[in-house]
C-alpha positions, 0 to 999 in steps of 0.5 A: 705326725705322718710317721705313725700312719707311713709305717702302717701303711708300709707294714700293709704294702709288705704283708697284706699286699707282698709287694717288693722292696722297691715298689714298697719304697716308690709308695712310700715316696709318693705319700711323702711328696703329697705330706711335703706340698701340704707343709710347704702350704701351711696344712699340717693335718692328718690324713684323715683331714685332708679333703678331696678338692686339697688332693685335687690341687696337688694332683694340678700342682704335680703336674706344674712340675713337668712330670711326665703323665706316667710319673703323675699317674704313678703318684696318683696311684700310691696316694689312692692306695694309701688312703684304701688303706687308711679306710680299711684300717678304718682310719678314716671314714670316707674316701677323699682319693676315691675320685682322683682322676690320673692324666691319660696315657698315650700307649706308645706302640712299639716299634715294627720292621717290615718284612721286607727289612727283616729279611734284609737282616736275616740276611745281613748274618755272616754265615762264614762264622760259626756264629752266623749259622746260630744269629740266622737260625736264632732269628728265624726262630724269633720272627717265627715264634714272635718269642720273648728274648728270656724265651729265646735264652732258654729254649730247650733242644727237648722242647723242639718237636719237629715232626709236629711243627711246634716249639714248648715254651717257657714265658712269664710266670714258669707258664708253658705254651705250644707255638708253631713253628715255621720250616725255615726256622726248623731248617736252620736250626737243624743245620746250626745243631748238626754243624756248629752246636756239635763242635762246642764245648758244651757246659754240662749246665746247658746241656738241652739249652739251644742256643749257646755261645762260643764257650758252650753257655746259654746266651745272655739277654745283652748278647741277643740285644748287640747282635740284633743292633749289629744286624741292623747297623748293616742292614741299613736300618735306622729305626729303633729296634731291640730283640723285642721288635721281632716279637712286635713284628710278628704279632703285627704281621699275623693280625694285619694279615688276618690272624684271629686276634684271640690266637694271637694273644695264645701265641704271645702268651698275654695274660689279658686279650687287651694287652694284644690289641696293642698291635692293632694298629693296623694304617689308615690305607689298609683299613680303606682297603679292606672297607672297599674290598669287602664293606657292601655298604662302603662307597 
């Protein structure tokens, strides 16, 4: 009886919407389970039946099963978007998804290194290897930058401007920005390109790419992952970090320093000034202190 109306719905998600493969599928997968809890209560009724209070209970039924509030908000969201379908294909009249409430996600904050441990890691790089002059000078590049592993991959050699103390970089989306960029990492980028890169044999492909591996290749996004695992290992870190931690650090240390939030927000290339006050979590002793120290009315 569904099928008519699962068909339309995929046909809506693939050419109105332009969504992928797989996020059509998840869609798709989750009209399914709602179809499949209203046979298994006996309910064989068409969607345009259906009332708010049934939706209502399979919401509280779904989250019985010990799915995570992610997966529940997950599913909520693919039965609002059929029914926003089913209302403008005119299927319906009414609504019955419009009030359906997803559980409230707790925004997990990233994992942060302090500066002191980064150093400890910066530090850790065994400058006796070829590749220990490009891991420093990568990693320098990473904190100073707060870049994105897909960003670190691709940087060009051309989009280096050293007199100015700026990198071009290309982030998500093809979009370019212009980021500062501190000595240290133009130091140690110098001495990587002027005694390691040289000796290379370098594939004419990555050419303007500064990073590369022993073979003269752009590195890999599992490269970066195991050096950063390794350093860490001998840092004595236990914390659990990617190559993603440095941008975290970063953006954390700039804003618990000071740093203007919009500015921050340019630097990571975020989209949305919301998704960078994800690093405002900045402890409660800093926030008393800085009360203290500059709050006239704070006693």
């Amino acid at each position: 009886m569904w099928i008519s109306y699962l068909n339309g719905f995929k046909a809506y998600l693939q050419l109105e919407r332009s969504l992928s493969e797989n996020s059509v599928s998840a869609y798709l997968h989750d009209v399914v389970l709602l179809c499949g809890y209203l046979n298994s209560s006996g309910e064989h009724k068409e969607p345009g039946k259906i009332s708010e209070k049934e939706l209502q209970q399979f919401v509280y039924e779904i989250a019985l099963l010990g799915m995570t509030a992610t997966s529940q908000a997950r599913i909520i969201s693919g039965i609002k978007a059929f029914y926003k379908y089913l209302l403008i294909e005119n299927i319906i009249e009414s609504n019955p998804a419009e009030l359906l409430e997803a559980p409230k996600l707790k925004r997990k904050l990233p994992e942060v290194l302090t500066f002191e441990e980064i150093e400890k890691m910066i530090g850790a790089v065994d400058l006796s290897k070829p590749e220990g002059g490009r891991n420093k000078a990568m990693l320098e590049t990473m904190y100073s930058c707060g870049l994105r592993v897909s960003e670190v991959i691709s940087l060009r050699i051309s989009n280096i401007y050293e007199e100015a103390g700026f990198i071009r970089v290309i982030g998500k989306g093809d979009k370019e920005r212009l980021i500062p960029i501190g000595k240290a990492a133009l130091k140690y980028i110098d001495i990587y390109q002027k005694n390691i890169r040289v000796h290379l044999p370098v594939n004419p492909k990555s050419s303007d790419t500064l990073f590369l591996n022993k073979r003269g290749n752009a590195l890999s996004r599992i490269m970066i992952f195991y050096i950063i695992k390794e350093l860490a290992i001998k840092a004595g870190i236990t914390k659990n970090i990617s190559p993603h931690t440095f941008r975290h650090s970063f953006a954390t240390h700039l804003i618990e320093g000071g740093a203007d939030l919009r500015a921050v927000q340019q630097m990571l290339g975020h989209e949305s000034i919301t998704t960078t006050e994800i690093y405002t979590h900045i402890d409660r002793e800093y926030l008393r202190d800085t009360l203290q120290r500059f709050h006239p009315g704070y006693r």
